[in-house]
C-alpha positions as CSV (number, residue, x, y, z in Angstrom):
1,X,55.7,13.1,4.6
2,X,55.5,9.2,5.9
3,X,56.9,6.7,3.3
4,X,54.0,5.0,1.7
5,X,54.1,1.3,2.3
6,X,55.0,-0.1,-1.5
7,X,53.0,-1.9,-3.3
8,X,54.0,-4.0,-5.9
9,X,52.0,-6.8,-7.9
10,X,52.5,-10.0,-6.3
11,X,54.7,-12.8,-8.7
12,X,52.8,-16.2,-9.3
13,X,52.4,-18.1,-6.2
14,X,54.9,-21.4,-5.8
15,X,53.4,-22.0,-2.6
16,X,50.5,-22.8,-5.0
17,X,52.0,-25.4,-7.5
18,X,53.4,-27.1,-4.5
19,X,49.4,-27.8,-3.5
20,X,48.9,-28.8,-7.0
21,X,51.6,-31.1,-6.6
22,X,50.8,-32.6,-3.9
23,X,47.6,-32.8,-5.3
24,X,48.8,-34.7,-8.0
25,X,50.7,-36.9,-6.3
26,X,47.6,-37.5,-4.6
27,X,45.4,-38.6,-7.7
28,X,48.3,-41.2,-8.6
29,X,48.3,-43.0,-5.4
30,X,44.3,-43.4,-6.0
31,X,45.2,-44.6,-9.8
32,X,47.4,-47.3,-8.0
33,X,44.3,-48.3,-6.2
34,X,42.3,-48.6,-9.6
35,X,44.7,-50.4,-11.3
36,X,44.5,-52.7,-8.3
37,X,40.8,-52.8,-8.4
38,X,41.1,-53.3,-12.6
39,X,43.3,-56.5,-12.1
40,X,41.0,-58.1,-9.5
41,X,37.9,-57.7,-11.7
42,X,40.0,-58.9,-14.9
43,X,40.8,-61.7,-12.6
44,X,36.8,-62.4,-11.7
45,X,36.1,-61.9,-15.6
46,X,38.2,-64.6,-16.8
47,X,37.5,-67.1,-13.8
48,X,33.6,-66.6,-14.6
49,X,34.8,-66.7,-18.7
50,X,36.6,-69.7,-17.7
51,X,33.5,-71.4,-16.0
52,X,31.3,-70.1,-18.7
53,X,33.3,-72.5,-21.3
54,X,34.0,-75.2,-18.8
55,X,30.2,-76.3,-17.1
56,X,28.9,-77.2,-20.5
57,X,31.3,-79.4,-21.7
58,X,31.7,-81.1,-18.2
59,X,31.5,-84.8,-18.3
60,X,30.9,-87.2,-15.3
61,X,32.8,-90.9,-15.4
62,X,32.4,-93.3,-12.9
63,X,31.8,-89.8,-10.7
64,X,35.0,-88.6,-11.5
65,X,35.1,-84.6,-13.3
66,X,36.8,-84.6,-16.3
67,X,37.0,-81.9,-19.4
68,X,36.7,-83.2,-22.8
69,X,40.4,-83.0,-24.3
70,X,39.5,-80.9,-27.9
71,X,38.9,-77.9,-25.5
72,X,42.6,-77.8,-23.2
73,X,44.4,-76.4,-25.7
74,X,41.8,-73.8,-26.6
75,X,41.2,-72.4,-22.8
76,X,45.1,-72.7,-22.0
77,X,46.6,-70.5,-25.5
78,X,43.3,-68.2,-24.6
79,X,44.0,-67.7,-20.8
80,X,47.9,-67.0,-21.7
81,X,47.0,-64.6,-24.2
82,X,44.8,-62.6,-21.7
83,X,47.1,-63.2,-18.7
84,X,50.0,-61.7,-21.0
85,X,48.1,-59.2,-22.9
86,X,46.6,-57.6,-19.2
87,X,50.0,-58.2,-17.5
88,X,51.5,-55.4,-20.4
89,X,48.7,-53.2,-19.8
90,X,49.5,-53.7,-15.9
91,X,52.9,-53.2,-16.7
92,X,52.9,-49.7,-19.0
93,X,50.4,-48.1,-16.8
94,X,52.5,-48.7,-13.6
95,X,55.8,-47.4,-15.6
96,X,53.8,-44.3,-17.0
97,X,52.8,-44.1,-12.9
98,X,56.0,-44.2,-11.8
99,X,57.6,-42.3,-14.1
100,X,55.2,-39.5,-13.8
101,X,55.4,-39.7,-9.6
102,X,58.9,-39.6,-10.3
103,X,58.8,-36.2,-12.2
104,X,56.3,-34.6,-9.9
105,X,58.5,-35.6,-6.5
106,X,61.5,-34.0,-8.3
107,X,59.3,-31.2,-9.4
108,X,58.3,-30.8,-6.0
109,X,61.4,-30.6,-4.4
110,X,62.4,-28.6,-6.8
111,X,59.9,-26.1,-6.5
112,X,60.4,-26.6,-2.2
113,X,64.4,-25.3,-2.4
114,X,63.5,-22.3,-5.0
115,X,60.2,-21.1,-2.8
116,X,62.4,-21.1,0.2
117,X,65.7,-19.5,-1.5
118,X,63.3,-17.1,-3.1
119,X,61.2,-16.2,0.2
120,X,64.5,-15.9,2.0
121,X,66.5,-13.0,2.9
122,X,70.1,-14.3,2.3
123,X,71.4,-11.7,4.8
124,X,69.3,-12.0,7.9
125,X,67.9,-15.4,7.4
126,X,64.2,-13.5,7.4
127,X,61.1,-13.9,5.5
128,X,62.0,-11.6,2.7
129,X,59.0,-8.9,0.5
130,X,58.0,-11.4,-1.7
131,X,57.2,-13.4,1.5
132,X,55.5,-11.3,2.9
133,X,52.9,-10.7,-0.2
134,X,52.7,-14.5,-0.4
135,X,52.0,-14.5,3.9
136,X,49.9,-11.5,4.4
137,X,46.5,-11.9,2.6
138,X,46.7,-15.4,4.4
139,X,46.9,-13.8,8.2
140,X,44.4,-11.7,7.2
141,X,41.7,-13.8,5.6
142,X,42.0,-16.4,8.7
143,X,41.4,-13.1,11.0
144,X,38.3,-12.2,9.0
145,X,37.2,-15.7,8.9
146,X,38.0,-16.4,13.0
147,X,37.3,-12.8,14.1
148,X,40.5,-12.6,16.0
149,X,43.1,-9.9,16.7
150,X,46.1,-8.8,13.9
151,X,48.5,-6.6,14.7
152,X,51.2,-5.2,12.5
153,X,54.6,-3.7,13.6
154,X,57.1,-1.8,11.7
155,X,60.6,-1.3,12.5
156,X,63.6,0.4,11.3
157,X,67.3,1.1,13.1
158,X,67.7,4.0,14.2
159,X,70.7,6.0,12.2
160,X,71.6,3.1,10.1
161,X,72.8,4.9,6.9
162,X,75.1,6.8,9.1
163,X,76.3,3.8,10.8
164,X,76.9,2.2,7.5
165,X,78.6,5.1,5.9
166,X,81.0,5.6,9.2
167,X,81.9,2.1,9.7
168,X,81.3,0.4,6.3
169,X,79.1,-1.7,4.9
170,X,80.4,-5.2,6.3
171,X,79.6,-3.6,9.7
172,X,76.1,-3.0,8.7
173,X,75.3,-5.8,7.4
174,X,76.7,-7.4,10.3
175,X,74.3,-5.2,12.4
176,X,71.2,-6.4,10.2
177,X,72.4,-9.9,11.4
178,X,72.5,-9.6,14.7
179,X,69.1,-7.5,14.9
180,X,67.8,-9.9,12.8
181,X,68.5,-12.4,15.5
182,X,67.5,-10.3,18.1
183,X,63.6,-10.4,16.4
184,X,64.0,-13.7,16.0
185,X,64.4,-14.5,19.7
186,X,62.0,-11.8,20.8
187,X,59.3,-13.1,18.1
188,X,57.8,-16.2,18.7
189,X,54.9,-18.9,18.4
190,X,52.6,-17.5,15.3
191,X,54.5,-14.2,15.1
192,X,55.8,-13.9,11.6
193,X,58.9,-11.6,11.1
194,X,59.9,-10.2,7.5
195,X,63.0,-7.8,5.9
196,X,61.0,-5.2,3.7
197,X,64.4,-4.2,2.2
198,X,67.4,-2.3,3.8
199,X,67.1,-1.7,7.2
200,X,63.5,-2.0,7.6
201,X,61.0,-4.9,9.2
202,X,57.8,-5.8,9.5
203,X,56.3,-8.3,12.5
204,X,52.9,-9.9,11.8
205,X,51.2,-10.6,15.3
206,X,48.4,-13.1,14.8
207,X,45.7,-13.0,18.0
208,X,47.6,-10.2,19.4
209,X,45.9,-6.9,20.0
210,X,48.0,-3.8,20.0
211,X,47.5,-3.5,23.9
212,X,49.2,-6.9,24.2
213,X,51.6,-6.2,21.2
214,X,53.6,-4.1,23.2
215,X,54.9,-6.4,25.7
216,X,57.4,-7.9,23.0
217,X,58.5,-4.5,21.8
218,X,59.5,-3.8,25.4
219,X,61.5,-7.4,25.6
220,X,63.0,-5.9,22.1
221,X,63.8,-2.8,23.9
222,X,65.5,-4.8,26.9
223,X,67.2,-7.1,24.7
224,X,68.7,-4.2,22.6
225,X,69.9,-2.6,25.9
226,X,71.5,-5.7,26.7
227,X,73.3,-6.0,23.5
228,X,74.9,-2.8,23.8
229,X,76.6,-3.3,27.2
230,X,78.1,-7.2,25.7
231,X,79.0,-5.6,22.3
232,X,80.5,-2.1,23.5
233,X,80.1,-0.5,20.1
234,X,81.3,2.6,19.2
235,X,77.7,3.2,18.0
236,X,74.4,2.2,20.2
237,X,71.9,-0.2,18.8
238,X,68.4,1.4,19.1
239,X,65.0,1.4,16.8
240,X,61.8,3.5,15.9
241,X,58.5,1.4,15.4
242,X,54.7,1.7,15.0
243,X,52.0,-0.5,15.5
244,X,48.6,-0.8,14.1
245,X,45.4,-3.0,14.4
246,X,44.4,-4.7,11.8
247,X,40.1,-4.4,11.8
248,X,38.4,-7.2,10.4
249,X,36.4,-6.7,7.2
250,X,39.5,-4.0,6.5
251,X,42.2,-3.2,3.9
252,X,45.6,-4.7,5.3
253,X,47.0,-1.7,2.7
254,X,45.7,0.3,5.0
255,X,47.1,-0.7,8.2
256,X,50.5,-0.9,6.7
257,X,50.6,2.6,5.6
258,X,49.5,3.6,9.0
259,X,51.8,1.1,11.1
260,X,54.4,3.2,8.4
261,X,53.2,6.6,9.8
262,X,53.5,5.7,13.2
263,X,56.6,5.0,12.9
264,X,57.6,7.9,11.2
265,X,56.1,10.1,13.6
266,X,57.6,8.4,16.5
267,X,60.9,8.5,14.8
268,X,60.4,12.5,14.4
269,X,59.1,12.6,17.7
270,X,55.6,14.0,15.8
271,X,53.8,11.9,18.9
272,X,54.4,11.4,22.5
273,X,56.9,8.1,23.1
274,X,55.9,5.9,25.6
């Protein structure tokens, strides 16, 4: 029987506190901007509070403009006291600002670094399972919104286990590597490459039908061939794959248990190879 794709429940989404983040950091740029706006109107309110107390007690002598003394003191202890009292306001609100922009930036890059070692496969340098539960529902909701092609490719090397157990592990993990290298070259643009686990992969082809998605597997095919005459191996490099379209309005589940079938019944040789 095929190996059903497995499913597992998808772990909360850091790609989606980083939005929030952002987000955040966002709102406290526009709270800079009100506490601009607060200190220009505090400005207006004590200028027109200023006149307010001035124009009445304004005295003309001999046309020159002069304030009666009893009311200097009054106006100059009450504008410092405003002036002072705003200008701490000012002052905490920007600190609790910066302080809090502060925290989110490191939060942010925090969160950046642990999404990335955490979406990562440390071996092949791929988008690792958890990646691809985080990457897939995306594809697939922009095809269902654009109406455009999806097609899904699964790969696996052919006699790995028995590669591994004959020449150790070191030599097939160094294998991964290079194939992992060789997808990486072949795979390009929008194409989105990801280790399942072991020695299997999964390739994502965004407005690629599976008419047009096998153009790449025959570069992969050529660049396989290629590897084997440079690396002279006492083992040969080769791979079993299946694609699968995704359909719009469809189950992606779906399509990756039968991109799974197909390869397992090219890999048995269930269905003609061509």
């Amino acid at each position: 029987m095929p190996k059903a794709t497995e499913e597992r429940a998808v772990p909360p989404s850091m790609v989606a506190r980083t939005e929030e983040i952002q987000q955040q950091i966002q709102q406290l740029s526009g709270r800079d901007l009100q506490l601009w706006s607060i200190g220009i109107l505090v400005i207006l309110v004590l200028t027109a509070g200023i006149l307010a107390v001035l124009l009445p007690n304004l005295v003309w002598t001999q046309r020159v403009l002069r304030i009666e003394q009893g009311y200097l003191p009054q106006l100059f202890f009450g504008l410092i006291s405003l002036i002072v009292l705003f200008n701490i306001y000012l002052l905490g609100q920007k600190l609790t600002l910066n302080a809090t922009r502060r925290a989110l930036i490191r939060e942010l890059v925090l969160n950046e670094r642990l999404e990335s070692l955490s979406l990562i496969d440390p071996l092949t340098q791929l988008l690792n399972r958890r990646a691809l539960n985080e990457m897939i529902p995306r594809e697939v909701a922009r095809a269902n919104r654009l109406g455009g092609n999806l097609t899904f490719m699964s790969i696996d090397i052919n006699g790995f286990r028995a590669i591994n157990s004959k020449f150790g592990g070191q030599e097939g993990d160094g294998l991964l590597v290079e194939f992992g290298k060789l997808l990486k070259m072949i795979f390009r643009g929008g194409d989105v490459v990801f280790r399942q686990g072991g020695d299997e992969f999964l390739i994502v082809m965004p407005d690629t039908s599976e008419e047009q998605a096998q153009f790449p597997v025959e570069r992969l095919q050529r660049a396989v061939e290629h590897w084997n005459l440079n690396n002279k191996k006492d083992y040969k490099l080769a791979f079993n794959w299946g694609l699968a379209p995704y359909v719009t309005g469809g189950d992606y589940a779906d399509v990756l248990r039968a991109v799974d079938r197909k390869m397992y019944q090219r890999k048995h040789n269930l269905v003609p190879v061509f």
